[in-house]
C-alpha positions in Angstrom: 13.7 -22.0 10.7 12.2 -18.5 12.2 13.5 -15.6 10.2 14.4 -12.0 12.4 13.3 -9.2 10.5 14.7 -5.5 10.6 11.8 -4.2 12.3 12.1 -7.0 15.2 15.6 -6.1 15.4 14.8 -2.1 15.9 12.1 -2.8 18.7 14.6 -5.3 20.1 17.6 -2.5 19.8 15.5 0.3 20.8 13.9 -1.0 23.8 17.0 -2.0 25.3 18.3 1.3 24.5 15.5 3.8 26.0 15.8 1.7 29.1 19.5 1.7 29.4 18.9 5.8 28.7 16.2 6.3 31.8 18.4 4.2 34.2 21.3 6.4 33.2 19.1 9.2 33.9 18.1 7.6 37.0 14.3 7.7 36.4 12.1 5.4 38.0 9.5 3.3 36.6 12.4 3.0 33.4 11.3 -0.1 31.8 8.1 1.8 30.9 10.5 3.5 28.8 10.9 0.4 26.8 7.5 -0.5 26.5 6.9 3.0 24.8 9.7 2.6 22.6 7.9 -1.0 21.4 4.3 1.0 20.9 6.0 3.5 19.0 8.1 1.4 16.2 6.1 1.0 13.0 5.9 -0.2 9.6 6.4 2.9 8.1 8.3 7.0 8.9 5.2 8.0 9.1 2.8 5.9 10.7 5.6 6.0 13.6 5.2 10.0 13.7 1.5 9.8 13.9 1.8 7.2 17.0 4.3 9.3 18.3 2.4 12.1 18.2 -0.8 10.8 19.9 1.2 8.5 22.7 3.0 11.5 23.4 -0.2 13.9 23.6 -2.1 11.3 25.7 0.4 11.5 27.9 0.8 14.8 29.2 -3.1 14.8 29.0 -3.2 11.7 31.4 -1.1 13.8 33.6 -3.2 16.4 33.9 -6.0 14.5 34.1 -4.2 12.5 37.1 -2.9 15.5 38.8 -6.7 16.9 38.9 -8.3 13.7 39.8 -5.8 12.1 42.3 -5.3 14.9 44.5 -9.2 16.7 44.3 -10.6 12.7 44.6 -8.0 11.0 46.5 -5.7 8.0 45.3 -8.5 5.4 45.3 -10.1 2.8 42.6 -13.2 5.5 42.6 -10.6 8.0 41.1 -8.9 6.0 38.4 -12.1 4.9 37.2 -13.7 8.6 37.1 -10.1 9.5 35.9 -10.4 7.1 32.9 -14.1 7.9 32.1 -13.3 11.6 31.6 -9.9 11.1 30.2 -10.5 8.2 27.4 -13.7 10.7 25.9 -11.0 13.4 25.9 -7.9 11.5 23.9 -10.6 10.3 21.7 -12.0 13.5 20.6 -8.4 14.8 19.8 -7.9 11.4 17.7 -4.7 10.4 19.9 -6.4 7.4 21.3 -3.3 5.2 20.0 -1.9 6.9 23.7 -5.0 5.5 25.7 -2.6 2.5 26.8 0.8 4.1 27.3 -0.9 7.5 28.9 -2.5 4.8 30.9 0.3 3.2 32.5 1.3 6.9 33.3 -1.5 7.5 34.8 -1.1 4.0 37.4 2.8 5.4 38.0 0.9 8.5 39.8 -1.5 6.1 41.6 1.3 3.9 42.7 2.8 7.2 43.7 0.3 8.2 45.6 1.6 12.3 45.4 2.1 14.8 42.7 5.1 16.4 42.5 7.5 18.7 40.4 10.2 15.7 40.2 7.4 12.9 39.9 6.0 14.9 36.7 9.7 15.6 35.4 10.3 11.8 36.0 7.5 11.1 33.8 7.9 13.2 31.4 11.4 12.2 31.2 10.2 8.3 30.5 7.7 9.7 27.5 10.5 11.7 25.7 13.4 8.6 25.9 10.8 6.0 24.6 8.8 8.4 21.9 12.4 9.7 20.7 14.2 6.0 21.3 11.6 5.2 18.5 11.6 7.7 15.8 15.4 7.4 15.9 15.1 3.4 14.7 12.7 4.5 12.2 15.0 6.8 10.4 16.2 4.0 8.9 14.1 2.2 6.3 15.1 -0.3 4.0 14.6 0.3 0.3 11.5 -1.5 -1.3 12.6 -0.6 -5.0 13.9 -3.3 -5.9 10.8 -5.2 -4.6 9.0 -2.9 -6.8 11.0 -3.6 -10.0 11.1 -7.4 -9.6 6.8 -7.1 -9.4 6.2 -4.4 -12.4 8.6 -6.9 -14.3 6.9 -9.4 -13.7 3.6 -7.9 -14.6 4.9 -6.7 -18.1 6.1 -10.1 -18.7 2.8 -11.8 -17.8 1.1 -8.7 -19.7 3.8 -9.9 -22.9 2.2 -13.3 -22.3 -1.5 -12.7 -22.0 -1.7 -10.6 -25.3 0.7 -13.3 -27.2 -1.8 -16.1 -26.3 -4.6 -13.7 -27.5 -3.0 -13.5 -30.7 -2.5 -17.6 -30.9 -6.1 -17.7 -30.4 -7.2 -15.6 -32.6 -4.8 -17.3 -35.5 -5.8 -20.7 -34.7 -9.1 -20.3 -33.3 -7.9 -22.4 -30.4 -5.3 -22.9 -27.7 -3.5 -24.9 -25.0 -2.8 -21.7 -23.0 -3.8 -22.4 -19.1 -4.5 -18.8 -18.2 -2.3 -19.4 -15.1 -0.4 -15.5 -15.8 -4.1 -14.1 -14.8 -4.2 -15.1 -11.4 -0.7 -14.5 -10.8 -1.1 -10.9 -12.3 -4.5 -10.3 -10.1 -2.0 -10.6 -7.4 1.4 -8.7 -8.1 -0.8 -6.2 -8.7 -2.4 -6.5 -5.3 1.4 -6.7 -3.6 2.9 -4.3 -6.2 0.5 -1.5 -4.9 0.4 -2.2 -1.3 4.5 -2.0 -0.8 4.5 1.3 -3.0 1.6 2.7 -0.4 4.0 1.6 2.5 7.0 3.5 0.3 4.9 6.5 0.2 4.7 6.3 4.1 8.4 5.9 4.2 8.7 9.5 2.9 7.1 12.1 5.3 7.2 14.6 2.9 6.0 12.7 -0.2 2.7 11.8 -1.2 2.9 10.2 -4.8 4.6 7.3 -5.8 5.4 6.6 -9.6 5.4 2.8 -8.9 2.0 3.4 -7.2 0.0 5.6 -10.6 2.4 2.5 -12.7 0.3 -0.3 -10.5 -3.3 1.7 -10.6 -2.0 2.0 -14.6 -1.9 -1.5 -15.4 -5.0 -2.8 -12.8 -7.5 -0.3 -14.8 -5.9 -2.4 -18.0 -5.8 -5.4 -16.5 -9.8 -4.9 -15.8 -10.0 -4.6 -19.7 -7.9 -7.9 -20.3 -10.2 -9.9 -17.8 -13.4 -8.1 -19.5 -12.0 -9.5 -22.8 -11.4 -12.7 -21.5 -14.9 -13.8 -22.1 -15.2 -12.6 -25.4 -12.0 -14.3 -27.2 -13.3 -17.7 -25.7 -16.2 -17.2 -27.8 -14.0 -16.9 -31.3 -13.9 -21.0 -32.1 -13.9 -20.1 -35.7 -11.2 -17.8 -37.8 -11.4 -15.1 -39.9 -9.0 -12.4 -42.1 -10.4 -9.7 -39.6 -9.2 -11.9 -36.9 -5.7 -12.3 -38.3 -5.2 -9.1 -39.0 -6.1 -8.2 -35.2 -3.6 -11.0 -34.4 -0.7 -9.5 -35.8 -1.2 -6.2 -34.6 -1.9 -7.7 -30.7 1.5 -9.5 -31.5 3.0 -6.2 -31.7 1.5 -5.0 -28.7 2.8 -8.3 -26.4 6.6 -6.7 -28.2 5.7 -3.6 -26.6 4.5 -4.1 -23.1 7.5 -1.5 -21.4 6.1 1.2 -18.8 8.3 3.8 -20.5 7.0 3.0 -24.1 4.4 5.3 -25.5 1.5 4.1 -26.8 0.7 6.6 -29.7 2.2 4.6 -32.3 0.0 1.6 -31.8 -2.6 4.1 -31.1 -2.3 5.3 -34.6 -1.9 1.8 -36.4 -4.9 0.6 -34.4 -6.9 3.7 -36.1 -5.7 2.9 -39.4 -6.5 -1.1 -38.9 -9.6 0.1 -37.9 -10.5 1.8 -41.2 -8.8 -0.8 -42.8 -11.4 -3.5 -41.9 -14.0 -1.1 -42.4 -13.2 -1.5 -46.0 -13.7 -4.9 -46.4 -16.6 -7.0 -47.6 -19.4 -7.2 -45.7 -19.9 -10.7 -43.8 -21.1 -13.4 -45.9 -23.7 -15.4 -43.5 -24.8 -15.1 -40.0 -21.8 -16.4 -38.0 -19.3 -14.4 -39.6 -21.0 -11.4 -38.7 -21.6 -12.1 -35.0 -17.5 -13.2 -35.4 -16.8 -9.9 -36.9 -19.0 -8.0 -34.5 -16.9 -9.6 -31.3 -13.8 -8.5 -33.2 -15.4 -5.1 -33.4 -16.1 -5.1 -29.8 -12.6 -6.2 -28.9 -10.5 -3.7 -30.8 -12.5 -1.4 -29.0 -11.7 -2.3 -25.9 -7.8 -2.1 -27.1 -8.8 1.0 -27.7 -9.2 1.9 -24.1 -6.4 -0.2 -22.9 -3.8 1.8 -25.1 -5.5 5.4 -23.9 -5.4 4.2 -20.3 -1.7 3.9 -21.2 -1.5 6.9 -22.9 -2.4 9.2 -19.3 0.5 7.6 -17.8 3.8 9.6 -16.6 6.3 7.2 -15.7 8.4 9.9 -14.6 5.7 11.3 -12.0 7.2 10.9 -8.6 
């Protein structure tokens, strides 16, 4: 069964709307009003100003252009097409060629015309402002995306919780059942969570940071860290003390994945389990070295992931 979103409904509303606004107006050519209102409806607040902005520029360019052309060359195919090959250069250059199709069908309502007038220019004129205006006044509504938001970063931290508790497993029992499925799944909440908070930062004209948006570029630059460990745990078959020691403390971490918890408390326990096994005996044959080593190389890659949470502001807006 076919689902009708909101934005379908707004085209839908709006079209019907701008057209029902030129008829009362009595201009002619009014559907065009409705086709302009369509162009003109967008994802986002923003994205619908810009296109608004460069269908309605186009526009009055395309009847200048047509006013020139038409009555200097005649109202012929030679014109038009001399018309368009000076005009499309012109839009482009100004960055408004999202207009190039509605300016164009401006352009044909002169040449069907055949004249330039006061009341033909008014007429048009009239037909850009309905559907341009029809359109921005459906897109002052947006619906709200937080929740979406809050459902994905939950989801994340939970997966995050996960990850680090089957790290901890491993590292205990130097084996595990765990099927990794929570890394895939992460790679793409993360993928979603950032691309609905871009689309909320283009919601609000006058906004250009998004806290969920520096909270999903937050945990992908960790996230890089947990895949670059990946490789590394699957090489610890064999346990040591160093191992469970590291175990316990990533057991702590899993407790704390929260975006509003700071991370200078594990921060400093990670620096004092760090002199801590720097204390110990030195390894007693070759494979408990290169074990110890990996450990090494792991705790210092925790290392990064907790600074990487430390430069987070989960208040920033």
């Amino acid at each position: 069964m076919f689902k009708i979103g909101y934005r379908t409904l707004k085209t839908a509303f709006g079209a019907s709307l701008a057209i029902a606004l030129a008829q009362l107006f009595g201009l002619e050519f009014y559907a065009s009003a409705g086709i302009i209102t369509i162009l003109c409806i967008q994802k986002t607040r923003r994205q619908s100003l810009l296109i608004s902005w460069q269908r309605f520029l186009s526009c009055f360019i395309g009847i200048i252009y047509g006013t020139l052309f038409f009555e200097l060359i005649g109202y012929n195919p030679v014109a038009v097409a001399l018309l368009l090959l000076a005009f499309i250069p012109t839009v482009v250059s100004l960055k408004a060629q999202e207009g190039i199709a509605t300016s164009s069908v401006i352009i044909l309502h002169l040449y069907i015309l055949g004249e330039v007038s006061l009341p033909i220019i008014v007429n048009e004129v009239g037909i850009i402002v309905i559907g341009v205006g029809v359109a921005l006044l459906m897109n002052v509504y947006m619906p709200s995306v937080e929740k979406d938001l809050i459902k994905i970063q939950m989801n994340i931290e939970k997966n995050f919780k996960e990850i680090f508790w089957q790290f901890a497993i491993y590292l205990k029992a130097g084996d595990s059942s765990w099927g990794g499925s929570e890394i895939t799944e992460t790679a793409q909440l993360l993928s979603e969570g950032k691309g609905i908070a871009l689309q909320n930062i283009e919601n609000h004209l006058l906004r250009y940071e998004d806290k969920y948006y520096h909270y999903f570029k937050m945990r992908e630059k960790q996230f890089e860290i947990i895949e670059r460990v990946m490789p590394l745990i699957s090489t610890l078959d064999e346990t040591v003390i160093q191992g469970e020691k590291i175990a316990a403390f990533l057991e702590e971490i899993s407790r704390g994945v929260v975006p509003e918890k700071s991370p200078i408390d594990f921060l400093q326990k990670l620096s004092e389990l760090q002199n801590e096994l720097k204390e110990m005996e030195l390894p007693k044959n070759r494979q408990e070295f290169e074990i110890r080593s990996a450990l090494f190389s792991f705790i210092k890659e925790i290392e990064q992931y907790l600074i990487i949470k430390k430069h987070f502001r989960p208040e920033k807006a």
